[in-house]
C-alpha positions as CSV (number, residue, x, y, z in Angstrom):
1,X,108.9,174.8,20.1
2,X,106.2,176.9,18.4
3,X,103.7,176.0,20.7
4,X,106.4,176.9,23.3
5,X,105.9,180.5,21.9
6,X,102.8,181.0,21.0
7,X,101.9,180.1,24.6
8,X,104.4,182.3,26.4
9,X,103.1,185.2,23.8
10,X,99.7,184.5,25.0
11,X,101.1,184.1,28.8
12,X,102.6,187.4,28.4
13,X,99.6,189.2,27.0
14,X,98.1,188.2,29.8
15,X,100.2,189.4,32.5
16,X,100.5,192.7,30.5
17,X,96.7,193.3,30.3
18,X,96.7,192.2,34.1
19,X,99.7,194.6,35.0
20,X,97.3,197.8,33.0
21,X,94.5,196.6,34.9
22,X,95.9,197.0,38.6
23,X,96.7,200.5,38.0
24,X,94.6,202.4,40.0
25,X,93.5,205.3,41.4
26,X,93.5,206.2,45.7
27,X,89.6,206.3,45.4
28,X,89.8,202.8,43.8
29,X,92.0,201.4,46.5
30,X,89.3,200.0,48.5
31,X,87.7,198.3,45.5
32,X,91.5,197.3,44.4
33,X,91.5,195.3,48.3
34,X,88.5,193.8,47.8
35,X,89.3,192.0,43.8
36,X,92.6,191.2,45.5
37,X,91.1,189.2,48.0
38,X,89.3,186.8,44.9
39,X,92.5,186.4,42.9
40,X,93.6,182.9,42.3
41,X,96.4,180.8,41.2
42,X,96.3,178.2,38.6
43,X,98.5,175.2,38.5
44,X,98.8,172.7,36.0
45,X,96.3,170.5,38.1
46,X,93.6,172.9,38.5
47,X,94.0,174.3,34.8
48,X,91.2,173.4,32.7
49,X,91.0,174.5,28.8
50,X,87.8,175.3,27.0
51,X,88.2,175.2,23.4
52,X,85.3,176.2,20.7
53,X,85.7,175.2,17.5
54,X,83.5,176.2,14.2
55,X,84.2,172.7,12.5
56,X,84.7,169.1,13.3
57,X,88.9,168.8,14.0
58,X,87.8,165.0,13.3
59,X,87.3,165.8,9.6
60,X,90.9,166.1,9.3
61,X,92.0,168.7,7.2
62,X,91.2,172.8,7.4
63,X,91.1,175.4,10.2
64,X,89.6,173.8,12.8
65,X,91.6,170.4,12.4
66,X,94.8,173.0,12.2
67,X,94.1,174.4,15.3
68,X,93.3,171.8,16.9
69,X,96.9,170.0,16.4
70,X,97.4,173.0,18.1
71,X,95.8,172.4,21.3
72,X,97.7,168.8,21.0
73,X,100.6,169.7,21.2
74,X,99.8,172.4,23.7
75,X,98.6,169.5,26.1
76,X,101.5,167.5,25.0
77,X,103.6,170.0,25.9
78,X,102.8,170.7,29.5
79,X,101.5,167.7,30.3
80,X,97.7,168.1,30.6
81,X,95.2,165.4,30.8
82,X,92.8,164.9,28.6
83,X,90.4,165.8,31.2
84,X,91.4,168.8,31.3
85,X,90.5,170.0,27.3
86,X,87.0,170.7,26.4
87,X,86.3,170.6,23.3
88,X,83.0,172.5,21.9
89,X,82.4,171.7,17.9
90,X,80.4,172.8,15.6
91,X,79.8,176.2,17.1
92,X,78.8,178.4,14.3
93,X,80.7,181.7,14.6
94,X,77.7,183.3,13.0
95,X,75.2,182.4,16.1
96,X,75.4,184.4,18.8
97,X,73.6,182.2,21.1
98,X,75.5,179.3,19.9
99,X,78.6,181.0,21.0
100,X,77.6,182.0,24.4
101,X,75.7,178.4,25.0
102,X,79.3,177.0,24.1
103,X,81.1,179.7,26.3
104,X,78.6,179.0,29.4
105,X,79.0,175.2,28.7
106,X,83.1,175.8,29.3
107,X,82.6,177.8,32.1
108,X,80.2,175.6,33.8
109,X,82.3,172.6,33.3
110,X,85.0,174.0,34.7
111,X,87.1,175.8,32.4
112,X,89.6,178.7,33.6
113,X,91.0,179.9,29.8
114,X,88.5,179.8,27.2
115,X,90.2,179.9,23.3
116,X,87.5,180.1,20.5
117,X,88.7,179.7,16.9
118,X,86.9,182.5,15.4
């Protein structure tokens, strides 16, 4: 049930950033038609999760493992296949081209949301 929350929080956020974002201007209108035309639709089949984390969830205990349960029950939850988490560990939040070889790595494998636990 807290998953259930935290996801439609995150759903909503979403939709309210998109909502700002589409607010525009008659001399943006052409611009406006043209993203319009590249906006897709996710369903559960074609959704694929990225997920970076700083640790190893397999140690267990902490942050990392804690968020990770997260992302468990999150898949539980609406029914994703494993193949459709990818999992990025041991991404030191103090690298910055650790972070954007991990974001790229997401992004090239496919991945349409991106969370990163840091």
């Amino acid at each position: 049930m807290k998953v259930r929350r935290i996801l439609a929080l995150v759903l909503s956020a979403a939709l309210a950033v998109t909502a700002l974002t589409a607010c525009t201007s008659a001399k943006d209108e052409a611009s406006q038609k043209s993203a319009d035309k590249q906006t897709t639709t996710l369903s559960y089949d074609t959704v694929k999760i990225g997920v970076i984390h700083i640790g190893n969830p397999a140690d267990g205990s902490g942050y990392t493992y804690a968020h990770d349960q997260g992302i468990v029950g999150m898949q539980k939850e609406l029914g994703l296949k494993d193949d459709q988490i990818v999992r990025k560990n041991n991404v030191s939040d103090s690298d910055p081209a650790a972070t954007e070889t991990a974001i790229r790595e997401c992004i090239e494998e496919g991945c349409n949301i991106i969370f990163g636990t840091s």
